[in-house]
Each structure stands twice: as C-alpha cells, then as structure tokens.
C-alpha positions in Angstrom: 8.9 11.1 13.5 8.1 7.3 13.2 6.2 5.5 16.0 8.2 2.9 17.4 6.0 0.2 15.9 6.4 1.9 12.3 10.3 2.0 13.2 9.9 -1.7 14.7 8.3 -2.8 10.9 11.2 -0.6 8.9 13.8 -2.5 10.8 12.5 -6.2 10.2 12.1 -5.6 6.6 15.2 -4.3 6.2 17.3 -5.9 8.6 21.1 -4.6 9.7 24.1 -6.3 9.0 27.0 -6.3 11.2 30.6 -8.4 10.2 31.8 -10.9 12.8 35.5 -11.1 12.0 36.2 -11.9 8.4 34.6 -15.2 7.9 30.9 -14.3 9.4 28.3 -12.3 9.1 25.2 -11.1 11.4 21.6 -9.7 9.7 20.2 -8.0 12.9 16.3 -7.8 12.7 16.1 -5.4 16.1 18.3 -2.4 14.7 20.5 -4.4 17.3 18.9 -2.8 20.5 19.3 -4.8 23.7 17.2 -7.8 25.0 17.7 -7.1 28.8 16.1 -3.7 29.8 13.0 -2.0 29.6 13.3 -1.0 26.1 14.0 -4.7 24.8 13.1 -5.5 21.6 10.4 -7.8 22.2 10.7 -10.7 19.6 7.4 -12.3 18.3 6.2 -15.4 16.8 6.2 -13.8 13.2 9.7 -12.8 13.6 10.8 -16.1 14.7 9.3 -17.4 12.0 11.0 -15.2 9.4 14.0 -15.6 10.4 13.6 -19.2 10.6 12.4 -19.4 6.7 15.4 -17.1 5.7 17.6 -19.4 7.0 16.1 -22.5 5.3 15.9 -20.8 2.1 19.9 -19.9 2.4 20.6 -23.5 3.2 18.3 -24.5 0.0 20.4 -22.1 -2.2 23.6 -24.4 -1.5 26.0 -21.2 -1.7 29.3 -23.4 -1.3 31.1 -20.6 0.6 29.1 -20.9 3.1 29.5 -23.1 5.8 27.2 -22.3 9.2 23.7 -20.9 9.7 23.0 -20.0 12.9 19.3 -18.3 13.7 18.8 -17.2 17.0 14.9 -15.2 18.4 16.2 -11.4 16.5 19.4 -12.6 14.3 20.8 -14.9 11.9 24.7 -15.7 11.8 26.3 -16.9 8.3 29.7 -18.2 8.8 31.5 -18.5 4.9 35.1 -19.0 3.7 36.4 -15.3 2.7 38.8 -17.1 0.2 35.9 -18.7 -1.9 33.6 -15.2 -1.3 34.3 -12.1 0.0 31.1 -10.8 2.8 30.0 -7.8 -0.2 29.7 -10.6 -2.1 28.0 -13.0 0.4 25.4 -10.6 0.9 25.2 -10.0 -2.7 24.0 -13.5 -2.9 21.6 -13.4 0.2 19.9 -10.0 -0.6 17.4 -11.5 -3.2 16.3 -14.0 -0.8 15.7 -11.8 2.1 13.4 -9.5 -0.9 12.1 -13.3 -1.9 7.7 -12.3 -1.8 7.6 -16.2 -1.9 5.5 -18.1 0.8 6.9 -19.2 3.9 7.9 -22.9 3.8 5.7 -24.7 5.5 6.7 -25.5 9.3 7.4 -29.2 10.0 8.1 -28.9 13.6 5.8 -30.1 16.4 2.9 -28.7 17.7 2.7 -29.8 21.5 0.5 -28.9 24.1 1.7 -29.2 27.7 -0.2 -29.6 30.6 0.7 -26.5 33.3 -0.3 -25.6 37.1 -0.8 -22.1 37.8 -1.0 -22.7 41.9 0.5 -22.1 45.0 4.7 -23.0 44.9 4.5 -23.6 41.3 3.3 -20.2 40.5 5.9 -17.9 43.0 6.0 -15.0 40.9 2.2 -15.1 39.8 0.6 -12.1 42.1 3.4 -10.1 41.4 3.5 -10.4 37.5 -0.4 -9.6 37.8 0.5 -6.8 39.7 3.3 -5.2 37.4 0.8 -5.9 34.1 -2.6 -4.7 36.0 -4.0 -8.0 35.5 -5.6 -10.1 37.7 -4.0 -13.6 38.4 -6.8 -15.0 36.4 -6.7 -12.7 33.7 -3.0 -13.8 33.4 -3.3 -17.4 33.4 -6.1 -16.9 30.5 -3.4 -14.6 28.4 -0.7 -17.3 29.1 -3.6 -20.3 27.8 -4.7 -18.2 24.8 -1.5 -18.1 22.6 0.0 -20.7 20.3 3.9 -19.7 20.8 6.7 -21.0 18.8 10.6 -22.6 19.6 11.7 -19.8 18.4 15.7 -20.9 19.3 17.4 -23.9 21.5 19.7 -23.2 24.3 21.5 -21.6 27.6 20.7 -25.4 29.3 20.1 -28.5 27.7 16.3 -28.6 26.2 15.5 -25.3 27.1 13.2 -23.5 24.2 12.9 -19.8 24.0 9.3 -19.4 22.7 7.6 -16.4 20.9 4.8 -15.3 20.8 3.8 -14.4 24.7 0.6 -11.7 25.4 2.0 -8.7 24.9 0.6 -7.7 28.1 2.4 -10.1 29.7 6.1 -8.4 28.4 8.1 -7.5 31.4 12.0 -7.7 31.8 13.7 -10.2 33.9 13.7 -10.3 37.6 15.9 -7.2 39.2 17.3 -10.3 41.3 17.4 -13.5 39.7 16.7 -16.5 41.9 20.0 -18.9 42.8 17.9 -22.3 42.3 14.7 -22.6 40.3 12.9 -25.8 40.3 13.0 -28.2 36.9 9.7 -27.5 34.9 9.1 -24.1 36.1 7.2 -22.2 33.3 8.9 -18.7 33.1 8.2 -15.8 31.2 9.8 -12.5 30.4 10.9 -10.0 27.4 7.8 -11.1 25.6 9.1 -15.2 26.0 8.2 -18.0 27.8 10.4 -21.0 29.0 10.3 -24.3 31.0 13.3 -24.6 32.7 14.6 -28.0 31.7 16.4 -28.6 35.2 17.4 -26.9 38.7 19.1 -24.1 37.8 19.7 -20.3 38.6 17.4 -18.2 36.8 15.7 -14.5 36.4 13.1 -15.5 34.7 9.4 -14.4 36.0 7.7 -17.9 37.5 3.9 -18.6 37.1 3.6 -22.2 36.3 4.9 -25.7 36.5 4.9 -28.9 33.9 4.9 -32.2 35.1 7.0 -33.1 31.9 10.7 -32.5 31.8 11.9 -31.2 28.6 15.3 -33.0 29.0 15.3 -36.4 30.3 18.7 -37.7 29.3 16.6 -41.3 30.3 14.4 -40.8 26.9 15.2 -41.9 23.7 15.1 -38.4 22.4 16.4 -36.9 25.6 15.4 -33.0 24.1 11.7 -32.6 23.5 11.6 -29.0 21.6 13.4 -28.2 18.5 13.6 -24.7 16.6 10.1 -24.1 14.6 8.1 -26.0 17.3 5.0 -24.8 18.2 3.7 -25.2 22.2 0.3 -24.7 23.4 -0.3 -25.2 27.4 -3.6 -26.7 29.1 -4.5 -26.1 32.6 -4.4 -28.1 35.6 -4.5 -28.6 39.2 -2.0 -29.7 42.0 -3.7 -33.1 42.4 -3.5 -34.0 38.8 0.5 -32.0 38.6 1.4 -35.2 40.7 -0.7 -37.3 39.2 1.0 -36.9 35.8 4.4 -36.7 37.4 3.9 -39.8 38.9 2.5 -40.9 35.9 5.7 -39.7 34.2 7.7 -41.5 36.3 6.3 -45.0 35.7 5.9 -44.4 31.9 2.5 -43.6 31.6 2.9 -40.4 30.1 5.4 -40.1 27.0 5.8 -37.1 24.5 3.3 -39.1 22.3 0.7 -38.5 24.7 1.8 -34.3 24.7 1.7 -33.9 20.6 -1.0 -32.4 18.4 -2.6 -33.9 15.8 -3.7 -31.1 12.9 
C-alpha cells in the first residue's frame, strides 16, 4: 500500500479530470478530496505554483476553442466551445503540456513583506493554535516568520489572498465555530493557508496576527494589493509600532511601495 505522501505525489503528477457540463472542464490535482475536514488536502506553495504555470502555458498555446482559465489553490477550470472541440479532444491538446519537463516560467508577481503583531487582541486564537500544534506561542510565531508563501488564488471578499506555503505544523482545519465579525487585517491561518482578512467580516479562520495595511482600500489607486503568483513574507512587530503604522497609513506615510521587495 502507498503512503499517503507517495499517493499525495501520484495524484499531482497525474492529476483527475472531471467535465463541468459540456463546455468545461476541471484537472483535479487533490484526487478531488475535501478542503474542510481533518483529512484536507493540504495545498502547498509548489502546487500553487504548478498549477499556476500550467495555466499560463495553456493560455500561451492560443487553443481558439478555448475561452476561460480559471486556476484556483488544487484545480484548474477550462471553459471551451464544444462546437469548435469536443473535451477528448480538449484534453488531447492539454495532455502534452501538463507532461511539458520544461522550466517553470519565471514568476512576475510581487514579493511583499508585511509587517504583523502577534499580541494581545490581535492574536485571539494564538494560545490555542499553540496548544492544538504542541508549540509554544513563540515557536508559532517563528514558524509563521520563517516561510516565503505564495497568492496562491484571489477571492471569497474583495483583496483577500489565499497563500500557500504555511508550516506544516501549523495545518489545522477551520474553527468548529466560526466567529460572526472578524476585525479587517486579521492574519488567519488554516488548512495549511494563511489570509488577511481584507475587511470586517464573518470568518472561521484560526487568528494569530494583525497588519496595519489593508489589502483592499477601495481609496488607493490599485484598491487590491495581492494578485495570483504573489509572494508574501511577514516581519514582526509590536502594538506601539501596529498604531504607529496605521496611523501612518492613514496620513499617507505608508504606501504599498514602502511593503515591496526588491530582489
């Protein structure tokens, strides 16, 4: 019998399809298990990453049938016209591109690195996610710090960035009872993800940080800060300097210039 991480590497490599109707098509990377329960597929910064090439290399093969690509953290969706092609011969045409031992395209998203407080109210579900893990609070915060995660998809609420690549210590499923208001610019994690929630909101996500810069500020010039293929770092930092920069925020003293990383 295969190990679940053997079964985990069969399944991205050779990924699922599923028909949606007969003008679309899903590729399933997760041999289409839940992403809700304890048994989640957890998705990763790799796998956000593939499916965010295959994508750009089935845009770059201009196959005129096709008219929508759609890739989400585990799947991509092809929408096509079933009276130019047919889905056999859709996936006919997509097959040698998901084989394709080509390297990755090179990302040309945005690396940005957001400042986050780990205390008191901005961190409600901190003790407890130490707790669950058999971390201590510390030893959380560090595993939250250490990883470069990636956008890996956009959406449920304006500006809000689903990001790969969380400790895998730090995996647990959403809240058993999701909060009725959580505060704009909470940092969130769960399923092996991490969010900022972009504005007051319901939520079930686990809370253990805050960012004194909104990712949606319809206000801004580019109201959305994340796109797809992003890639966020966080620093820490205290309560005095959280209302510092929020302040700062406020008056224009901090921008999204002064958040991106120069490599």
């Amino acid at each position: 019998m295969s190990s679940p991480s053997n079964e985990k590497n069969i399944i991205e490599q050779n990924p699922i399809w599923f028909p949606m109707g007969d003008h679309g098509l899903i590729l399933d990377f997760t041999g289409f298990k839940p992403l809700s329960d304890d048994n989640a597929f957890a998705p990763t910064a790799e796998l956000a990453a593939k499916i965010l090439h295959i994508s750009e290399m089935i845009r770059m093969a201009n196959i005129s049938a096709i008219s929508e690509i759609v890739p989400s953290m585990t799947r991509l969706f092809i929408a096509f016209d079933p009276l130019q092609q047919d889905a056999s011969q859709i996936k006919r045409l997509i097959l040698p591109l998901l084989n394709s031992t080509g390297e990755q395209t090179t990302s040309t998203g945005t690396h940005w690195r957001l400042p986050v407080c780990y205390e008191g109210d901005c961190a409600p579900d901190l003790s407890e996610v130490a707790e669950r893990v058999d971390l201590s609070e510390e030893e959380v915060i560090k595993r939250h710090l250490a990883n470069t995660l990636t956008v890996s998809v956009m959406g449920f609420l304006p500006g809000n960035g689903y990001m790969a690549g969380v400790d895998e210590r730090l995996t647990l499923p959403r809240r058993d009872n999701p909060r009725v208001a959580v505060p704009a610019r909470s940092v969130g994690i769960a399923i092996g993800q991490c969010v900022i929630y972009p504005m007051d909101s319901p939520g079930g996500w686990h809370l253990i940080g805050r960012t004194p810069f909104p990712t949606f500020d319809p206000k801004r010039d580019n109201p959305i800060l994340f796109s797809a293929g992003d890639k966020v770092s966080f620093e820490r930092i205290s309560l005095e300097t959280l209302a510092q920069q929020e302040e700062e925020y406020q008056n224009g003293l901090l921008t999204e210039n002064d958040l991106k990383v120069t490599e």
